[in-house]
KEZA-528763 format. One record per residue (C-alpha): x, y, z. Coordinates in Angstrom, 1 decimal, padded with zeros to 4 digits. Layout:
# residues N
X / Y / Z
...
//
This chain:
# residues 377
073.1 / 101.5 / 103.2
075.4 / 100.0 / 100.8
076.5 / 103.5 / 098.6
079.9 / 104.5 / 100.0
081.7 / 107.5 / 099.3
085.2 / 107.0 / 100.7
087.1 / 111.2 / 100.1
090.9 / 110.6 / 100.1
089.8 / 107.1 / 099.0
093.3 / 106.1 / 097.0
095.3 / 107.3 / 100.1
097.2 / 105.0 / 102.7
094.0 / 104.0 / 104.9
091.1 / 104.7 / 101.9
092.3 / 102.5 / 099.7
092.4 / 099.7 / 102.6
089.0 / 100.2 / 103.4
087.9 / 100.8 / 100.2
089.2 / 097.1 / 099.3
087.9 / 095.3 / 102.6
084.6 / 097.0 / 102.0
084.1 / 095.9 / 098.3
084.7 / 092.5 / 099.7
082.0 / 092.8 / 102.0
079.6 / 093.5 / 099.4
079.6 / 097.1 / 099.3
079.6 / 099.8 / 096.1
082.1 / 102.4 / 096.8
082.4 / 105.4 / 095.1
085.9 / 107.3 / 095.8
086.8 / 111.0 / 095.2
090.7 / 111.8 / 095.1
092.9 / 114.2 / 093.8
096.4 / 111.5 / 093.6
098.3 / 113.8 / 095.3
101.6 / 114.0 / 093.9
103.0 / 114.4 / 097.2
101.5 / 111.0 / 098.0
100.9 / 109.5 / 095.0
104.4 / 110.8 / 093.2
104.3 / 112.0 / 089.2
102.0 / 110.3 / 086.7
100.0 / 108.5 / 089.3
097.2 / 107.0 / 087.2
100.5 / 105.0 / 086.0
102.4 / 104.4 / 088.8
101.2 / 105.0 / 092.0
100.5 / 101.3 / 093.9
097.8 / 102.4 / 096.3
095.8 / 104.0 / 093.2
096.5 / 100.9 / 091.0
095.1 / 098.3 / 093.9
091.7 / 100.4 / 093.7
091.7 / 100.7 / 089.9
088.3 / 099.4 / 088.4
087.2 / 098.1 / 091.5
085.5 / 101.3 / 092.4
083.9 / 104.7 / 090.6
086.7 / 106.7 / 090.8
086.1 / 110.5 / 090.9
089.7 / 112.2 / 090.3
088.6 / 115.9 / 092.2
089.3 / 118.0 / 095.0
087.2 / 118.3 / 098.0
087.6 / 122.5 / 097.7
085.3 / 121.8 / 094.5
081.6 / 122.2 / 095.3
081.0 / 120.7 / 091.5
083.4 / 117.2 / 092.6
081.3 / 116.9 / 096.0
078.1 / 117.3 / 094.2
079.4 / 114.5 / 091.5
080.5 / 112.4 / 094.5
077.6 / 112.8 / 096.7
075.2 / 111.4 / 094.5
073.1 / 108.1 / 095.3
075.2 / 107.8 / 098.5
074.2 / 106.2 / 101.8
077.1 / 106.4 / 103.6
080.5 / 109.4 / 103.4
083.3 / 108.3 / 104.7
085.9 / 111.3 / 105.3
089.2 / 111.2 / 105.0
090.8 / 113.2 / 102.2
092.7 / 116.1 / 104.3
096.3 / 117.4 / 104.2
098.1 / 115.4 / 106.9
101.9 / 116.7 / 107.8
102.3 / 118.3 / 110.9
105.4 / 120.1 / 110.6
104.4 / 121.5 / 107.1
101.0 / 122.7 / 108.5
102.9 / 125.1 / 110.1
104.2 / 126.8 / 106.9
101.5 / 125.7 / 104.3
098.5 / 126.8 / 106.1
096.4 / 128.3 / 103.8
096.5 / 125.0 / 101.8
095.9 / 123.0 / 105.5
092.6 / 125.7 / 105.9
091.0 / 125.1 / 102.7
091.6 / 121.0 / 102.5
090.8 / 120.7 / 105.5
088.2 / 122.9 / 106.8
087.0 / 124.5 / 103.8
086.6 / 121.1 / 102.2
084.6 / 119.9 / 105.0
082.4 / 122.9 / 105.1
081.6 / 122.4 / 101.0
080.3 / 118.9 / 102.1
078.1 / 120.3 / 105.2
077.1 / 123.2 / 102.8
075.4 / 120.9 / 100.3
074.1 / 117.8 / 102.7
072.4 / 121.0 / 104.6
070.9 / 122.3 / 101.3
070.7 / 120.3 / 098.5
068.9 / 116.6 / 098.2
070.7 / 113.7 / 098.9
070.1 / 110.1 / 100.4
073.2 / 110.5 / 103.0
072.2 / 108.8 / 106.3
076.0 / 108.7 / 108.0
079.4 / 110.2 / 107.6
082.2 / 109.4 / 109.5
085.1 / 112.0 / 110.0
088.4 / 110.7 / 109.9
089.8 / 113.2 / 113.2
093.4 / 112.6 / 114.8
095.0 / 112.2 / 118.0
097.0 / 115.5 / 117.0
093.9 / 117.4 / 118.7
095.0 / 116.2 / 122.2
098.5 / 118.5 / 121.6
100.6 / 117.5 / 124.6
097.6 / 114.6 / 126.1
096.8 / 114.2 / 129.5
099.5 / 113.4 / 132.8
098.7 / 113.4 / 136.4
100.1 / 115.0 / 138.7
101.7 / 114.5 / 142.7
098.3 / 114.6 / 143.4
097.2 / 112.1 / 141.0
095.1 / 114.7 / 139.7
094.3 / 114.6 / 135.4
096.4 / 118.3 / 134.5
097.1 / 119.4 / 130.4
100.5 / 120.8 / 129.6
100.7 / 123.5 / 126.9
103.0 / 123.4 / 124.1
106.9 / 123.2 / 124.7
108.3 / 125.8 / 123.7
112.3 / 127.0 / 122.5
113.1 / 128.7 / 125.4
113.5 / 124.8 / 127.0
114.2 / 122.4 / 124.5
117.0 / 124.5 / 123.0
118.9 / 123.7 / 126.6
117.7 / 119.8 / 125.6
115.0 / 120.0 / 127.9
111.9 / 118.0 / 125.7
109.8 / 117.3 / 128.6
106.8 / 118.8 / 129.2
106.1 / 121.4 / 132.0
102.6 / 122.1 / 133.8
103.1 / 125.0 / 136.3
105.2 / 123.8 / 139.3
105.0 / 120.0 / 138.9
107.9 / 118.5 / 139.4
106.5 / 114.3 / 138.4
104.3 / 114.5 / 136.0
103.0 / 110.8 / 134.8
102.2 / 110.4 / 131.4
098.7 / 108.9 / 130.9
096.5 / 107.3 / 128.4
094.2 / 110.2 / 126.3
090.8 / 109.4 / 126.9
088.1 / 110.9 / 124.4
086.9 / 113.2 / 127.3
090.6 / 114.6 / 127.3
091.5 / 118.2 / 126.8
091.4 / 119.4 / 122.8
094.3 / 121.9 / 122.7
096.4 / 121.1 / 119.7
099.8 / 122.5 / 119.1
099.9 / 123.0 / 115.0
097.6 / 123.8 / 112.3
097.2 / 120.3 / 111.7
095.7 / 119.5 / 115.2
093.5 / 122.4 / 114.5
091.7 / 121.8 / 111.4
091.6 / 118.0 / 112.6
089.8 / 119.2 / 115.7
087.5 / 121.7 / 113.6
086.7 / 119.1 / 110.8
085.5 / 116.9 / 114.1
082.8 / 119.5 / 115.4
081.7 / 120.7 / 112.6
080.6 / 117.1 / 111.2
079.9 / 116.2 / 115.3
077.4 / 119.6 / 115.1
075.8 / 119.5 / 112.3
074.8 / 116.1 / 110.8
072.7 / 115.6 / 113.8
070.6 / 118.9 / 112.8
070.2 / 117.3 / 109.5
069.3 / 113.5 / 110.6
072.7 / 112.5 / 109.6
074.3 / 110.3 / 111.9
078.0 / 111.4 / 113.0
081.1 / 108.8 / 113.6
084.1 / 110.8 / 114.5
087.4 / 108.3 / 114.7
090.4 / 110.1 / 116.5
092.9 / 107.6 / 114.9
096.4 / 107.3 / 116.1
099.9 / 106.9 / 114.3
098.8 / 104.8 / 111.2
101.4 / 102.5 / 109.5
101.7 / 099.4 / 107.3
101.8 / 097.7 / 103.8
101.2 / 100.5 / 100.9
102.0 / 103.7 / 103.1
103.6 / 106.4 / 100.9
107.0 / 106.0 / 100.6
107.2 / 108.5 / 098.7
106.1 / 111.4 / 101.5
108.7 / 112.7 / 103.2
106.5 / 115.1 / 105.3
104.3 / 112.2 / 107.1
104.7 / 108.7 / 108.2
107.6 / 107.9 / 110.7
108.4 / 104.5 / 109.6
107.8 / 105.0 / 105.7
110.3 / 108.3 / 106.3
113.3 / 105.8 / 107.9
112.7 / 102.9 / 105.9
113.6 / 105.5 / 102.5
116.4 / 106.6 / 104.2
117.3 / 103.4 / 105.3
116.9 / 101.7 / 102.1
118.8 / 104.7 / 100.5
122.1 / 103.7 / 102.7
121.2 / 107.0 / 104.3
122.0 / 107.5 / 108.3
118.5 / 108.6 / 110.2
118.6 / 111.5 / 112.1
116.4 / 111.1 / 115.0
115.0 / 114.3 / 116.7
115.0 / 115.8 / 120.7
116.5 / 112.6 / 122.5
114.9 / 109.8 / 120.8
112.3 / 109.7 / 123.8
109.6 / 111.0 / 122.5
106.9 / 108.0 / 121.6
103.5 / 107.6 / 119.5
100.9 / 105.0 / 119.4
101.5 / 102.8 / 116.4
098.3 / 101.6 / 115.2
098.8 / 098.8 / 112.1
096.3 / 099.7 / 109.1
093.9 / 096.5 / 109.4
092.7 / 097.8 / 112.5
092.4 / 101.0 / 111.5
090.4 / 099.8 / 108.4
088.3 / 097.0 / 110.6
087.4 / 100.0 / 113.7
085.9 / 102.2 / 111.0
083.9 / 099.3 / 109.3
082.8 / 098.7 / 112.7
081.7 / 102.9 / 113.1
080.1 / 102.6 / 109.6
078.3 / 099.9 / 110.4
077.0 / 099.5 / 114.1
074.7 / 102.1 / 115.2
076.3 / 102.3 / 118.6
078.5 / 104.6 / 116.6
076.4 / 107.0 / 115.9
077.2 / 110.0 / 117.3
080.0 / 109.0 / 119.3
083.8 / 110.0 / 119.1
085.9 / 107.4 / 118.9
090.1 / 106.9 / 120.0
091.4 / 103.9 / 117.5
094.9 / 103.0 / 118.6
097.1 / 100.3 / 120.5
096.9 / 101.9 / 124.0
100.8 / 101.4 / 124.0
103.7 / 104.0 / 123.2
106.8 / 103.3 / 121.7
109.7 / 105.7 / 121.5
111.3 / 106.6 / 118.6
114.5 / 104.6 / 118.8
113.1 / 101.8 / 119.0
110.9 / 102.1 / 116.2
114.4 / 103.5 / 114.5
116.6 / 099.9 / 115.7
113.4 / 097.9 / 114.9
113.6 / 098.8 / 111.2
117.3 / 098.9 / 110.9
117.0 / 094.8 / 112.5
115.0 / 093.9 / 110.0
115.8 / 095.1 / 107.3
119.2 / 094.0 / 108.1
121.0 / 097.1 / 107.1
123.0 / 099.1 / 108.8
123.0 / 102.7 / 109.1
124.0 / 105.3 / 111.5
121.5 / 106.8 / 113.9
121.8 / 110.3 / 114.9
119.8 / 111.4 / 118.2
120.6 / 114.6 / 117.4
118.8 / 117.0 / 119.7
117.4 / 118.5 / 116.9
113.2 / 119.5 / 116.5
110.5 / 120.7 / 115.3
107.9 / 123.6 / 116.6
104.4 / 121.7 / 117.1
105.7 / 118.2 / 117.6
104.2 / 116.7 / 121.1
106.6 / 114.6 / 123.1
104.6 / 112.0 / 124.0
100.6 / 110.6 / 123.2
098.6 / 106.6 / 123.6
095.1 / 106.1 / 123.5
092.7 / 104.9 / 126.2
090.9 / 102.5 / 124.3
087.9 / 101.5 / 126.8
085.3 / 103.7 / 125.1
085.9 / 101.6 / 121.9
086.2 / 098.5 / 123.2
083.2 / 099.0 / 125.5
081.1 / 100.3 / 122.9
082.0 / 098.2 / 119.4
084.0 / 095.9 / 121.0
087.0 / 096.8 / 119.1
090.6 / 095.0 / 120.2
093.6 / 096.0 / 118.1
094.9 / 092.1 / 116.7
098.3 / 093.8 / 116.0
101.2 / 094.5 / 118.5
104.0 / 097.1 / 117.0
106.5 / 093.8 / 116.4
103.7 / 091.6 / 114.8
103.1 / 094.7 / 112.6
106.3 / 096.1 / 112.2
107.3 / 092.6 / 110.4
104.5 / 092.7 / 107.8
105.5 / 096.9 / 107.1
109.1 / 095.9 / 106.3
108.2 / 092.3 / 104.6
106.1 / 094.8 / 102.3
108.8 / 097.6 / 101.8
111.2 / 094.7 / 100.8
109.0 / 094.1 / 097.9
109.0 / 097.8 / 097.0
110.8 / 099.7 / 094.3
113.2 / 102.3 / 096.3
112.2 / 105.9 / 096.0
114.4 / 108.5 / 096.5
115.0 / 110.2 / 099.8
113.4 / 113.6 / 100.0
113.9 / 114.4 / 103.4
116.5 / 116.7 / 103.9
114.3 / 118.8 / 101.1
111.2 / 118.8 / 103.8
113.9 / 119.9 / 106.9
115.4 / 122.7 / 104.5
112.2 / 123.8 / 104.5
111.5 / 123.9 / 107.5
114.3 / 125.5 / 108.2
113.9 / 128.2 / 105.9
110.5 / 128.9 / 108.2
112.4 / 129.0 / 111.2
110.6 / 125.8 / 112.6
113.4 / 123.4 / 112.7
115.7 / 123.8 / 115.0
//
């Protein structure tokens, strides 16, 4: 059990766990397409995460919507570890054609093949997202678990970014556990949550043991900082380091789970490699929100530059308001603990981005858009 294929394997968290893997003694074998939107132009020459996996692994430059590139990649392989997928959610919502066939379509190819072709695969592990939750799980006077549906325009163009579950007037935000509802509010969420079951439902059917990690918001050292469509804190830090002012949608308010990429990368060594994994579903986050002005002010403080910040009421159709992991199943099962708090790995994101050429700001390109689609508002 020592082949790996890792899809998406120069991205943000593949190339991570490509490099912690190879230093546990495993072959890895990745299949990637360098993205431009990731990687930026010419990345065989300039793009950092594909340079720090260079030579150290087979590298397979393909798509995952090629049958011919999964049957290359799948060879000899004991282990698949599945993470190449479109990944913005607000462009999901107007590219969705191109979310489908990455995303699902891709992940069908692979079932396709393991289901009827030869091959030594004996795990894969599906990288899934908290997106599927949509709006997450609050309680209500009752202390009873209820799921609000999207927000919608008709409220949050009178400011009103809260969510609403019939007649409740104190809804408590609460931690999604894995046994929460799956109602997601944008493409995204959806072909996360179908690329989930289909692995979850098939594998087993083949003797192929299924690890499904629903990870949270990822961030750290060699993010794309070059995306303008994905990554909160690789989005502000551009602007920031452009001397640009950040405009901060709804109220500022809203709050993800910030989940630093080592633990990330050392939770899915621990699903590839215990078999208390197998077949489980798997939350991998800090358990803690933090609102969006604060991760805005954090970065401004250290980067010690200062730029306007614009809560400007502004947002975007799919967005959630609010989401953080219940982490007992993980910590129960693979006794996984997150080692990084948002401040302890804020500082290492920004130490790193300090070190990095500046690229330009492209996000009033990815609003416009939006815009254009009539999902911005």
């Amino acid at each position: 059990m020592k082949n790996i294929l890792i899809t998406g394997g120069a991205g943000f968290i593949g190339s991570n766990l490509a490099l912690k893997l190879i230093d546990k003694d495993y072959i890895v074998t990745i299949l990637d397409n360098l993205s431009t939107q990731v990687h930026g132009e010419n990345p065989e020459l300039s793009s950092p995460l594909y340079k720090s996996i260079k030579d150290k692994v087979k590298f397979i430059k393909g798509t995952v919507t090629s049958k011919t590139d999964w049957q290359n990649a799948i060879k000899d392989q004991d282990i698949i570890v599945h993470l190449a997928a479109e990944t913005g959610t607000g462009q999901s919502m107007y590219e969705i054609q191109k979310y489908v066939d990455v995303n699902i379509n891709g992940t069908a190819i692979l079932l396709d093949l393991l289901a009827n072709e030869k091959h030594q695969v004996k795990k894969v592990v599906i990288a899934s997202s908290r997106s599927i939750y949509g709006e997450g799980k609050y309680l209500n006077e009752n202390g009873q678990s209820v799921y609000p549906k999207h927000r919608t325009a008709e409220f949050m163009d009178r400011g009103d970014f809260e969510v609403k579950f019939d007649n409740c007037k104190n809804l408590k935000l609460a931690a999604t556990d894995e046994e929460s509802k799956i109602h997601p509010s944008s493409v995204y969420g959806i072909t996360k949550q179908n690329q989930e079951q289909m692995i979850m439902t098939v594998c087993p059917t083949l003797g192929i043991a299924p690890v499904a990690f629903r990870y949270q918001n990822v961030y750290g050292p060699g993010q794309s900082l070059k995306n303008p469509y994905t990554g909160i804190l690789s989005i502000f830090s551009t602007q920031i380091k452009n001397g640009n002012g950040i405009n901060i949608f709804e109220d500022g308010k809203e709050t993800r789970d910030f989940v630093f990429i080592d633990d990330v990368v050392n939770a899915t060594i621990l699903g590839i490699e215990k078999e208390e994994a197998n077949g489980e579903v798997f939350n991998v986050g800090t358990g803690v929100g933090t609102d969006v002005i604060s991760v805005a002010t954090g970065l401004i403080k250290n980067y010690n530059q200062e730029v306007a910040i614009n809560i400007s009421g502004n947002y975007r159709l799919g967005d959630i308001r609010h989401n953080f992991a219940d982490l007992t199943k993980i910590k129960s099962k693979l006794g996984f603990e997150p080692k990084f708090n948002f401040e302890q790995g804020l500082e290492k994101f920004t130490n790193w981005v300090n070190t990095q050429q500046v690229e330009n700001d492209n996000y009033e390109k990815s609003i416009s858009e939006m815009k254009a689609k009539g999902l911005f508002k």
